[in-house]
C-alpha positions, 0 to 999 in steps of 0.5 A: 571813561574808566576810572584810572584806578581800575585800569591800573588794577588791570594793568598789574595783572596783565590786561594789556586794553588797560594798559593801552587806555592809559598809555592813550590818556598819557601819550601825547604828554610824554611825547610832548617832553621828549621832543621839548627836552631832548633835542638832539634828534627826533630819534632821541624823543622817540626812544625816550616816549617809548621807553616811558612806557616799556619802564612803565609797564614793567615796574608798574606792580611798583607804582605805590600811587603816592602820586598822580600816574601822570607825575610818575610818568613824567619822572620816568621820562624826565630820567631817561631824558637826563641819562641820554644827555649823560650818556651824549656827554660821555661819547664822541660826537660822529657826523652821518655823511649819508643823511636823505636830503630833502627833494626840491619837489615837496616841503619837507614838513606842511601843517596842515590847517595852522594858516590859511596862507603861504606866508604865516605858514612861513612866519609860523615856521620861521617862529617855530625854528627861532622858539626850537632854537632857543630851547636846544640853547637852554640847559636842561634842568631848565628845560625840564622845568620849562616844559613841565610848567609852560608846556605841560601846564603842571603846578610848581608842586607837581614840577618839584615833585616830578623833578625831586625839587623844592618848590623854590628851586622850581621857581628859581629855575623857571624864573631863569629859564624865561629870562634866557629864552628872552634875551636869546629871542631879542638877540635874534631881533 
């Protein structure tokens, strides 16, 4: 495995292989917190994965290494998740009436090799929807937070770092964060 460093170098001067290996190293990362923090639609979190990476390869001549590139691949995210909630907030919300529904032959979504039975494969869904639920409910800056540090594992400083916080701030956050997922899962009881 190449050296980061080396692929970066590369990258600035155009090798695109090297881009691609870091997008590789990053791209389920990425992908994983924009599905978690933006949860209007699943369109949202794709716009917000690819756009990481355009932005990414754009301005990294800019990338001063000061940080880890995945801390500054997260703030990049972190930054377009914020500005399509803005963006959300200021337009008017119109229902599509066309939506594909899904068909009765088929379940619209199977994981495969989660369960060996029908019924926790149920269970699993049911946990998944009450979990995706509770989140949607959080507010983001607590959402953010929760994902870079449960999800995604980041230190607390890694975590104020991304989200240009302090520490106690990331701490408070979280620490809220966790409580309200916990009383939204016993009302659900």
């Amino acid at each position: 495995m190449q050296a980061e460093r080396e692929l970066i170098a590369r990258s600035r001067n155009g090798d695109a292989e090297a881009f691609s290996s870091l997008v590789g190293r990053y791209e389920d990362r990425i992908y994983r917190l924009a599905k978690t923090v933006c949860t209007g639609l699943s369109a949202e979190a794709d716009d917000v994965y690819q756009d990481t990476f355009v932005t990414a390869f754009k301005k990294l001549k800019n990338f001063r290494g000061d940080s880890e590139l995945g801390t500054w691949l997260f703030r990049i995210a972190s930054n377009l998740c914020l500005m399509k909630r803005r963006k959300k907030t200021r337009e008017p919300f119109v229902p599509l009436l066309d939506r594909p529904h899904d068909h009765e032959d088929g379940p619209a979504h199977q994981f495969r090799d989660w369960s060996p039975t029908p019924e926790e494969a149920a269970n699993k869904k049911e946990l998944i929807g009450k979990v995706s639920a509770a989140l949607a409910k959080l507010p983001m800056d607590y959402r953010l937070v929760l994902t870079l540090r449960d999800v995604e594992g980041l230190s607390a400083q890694e975590t104020a770092k991304i989200l240009k916080l302090s520490i106690p701030a990331v701490k408070s956050r979280l620490h809220r964060g966790r409580l309200f997922l916990r009383d939204e899962f016993e009302r659900s009881l």
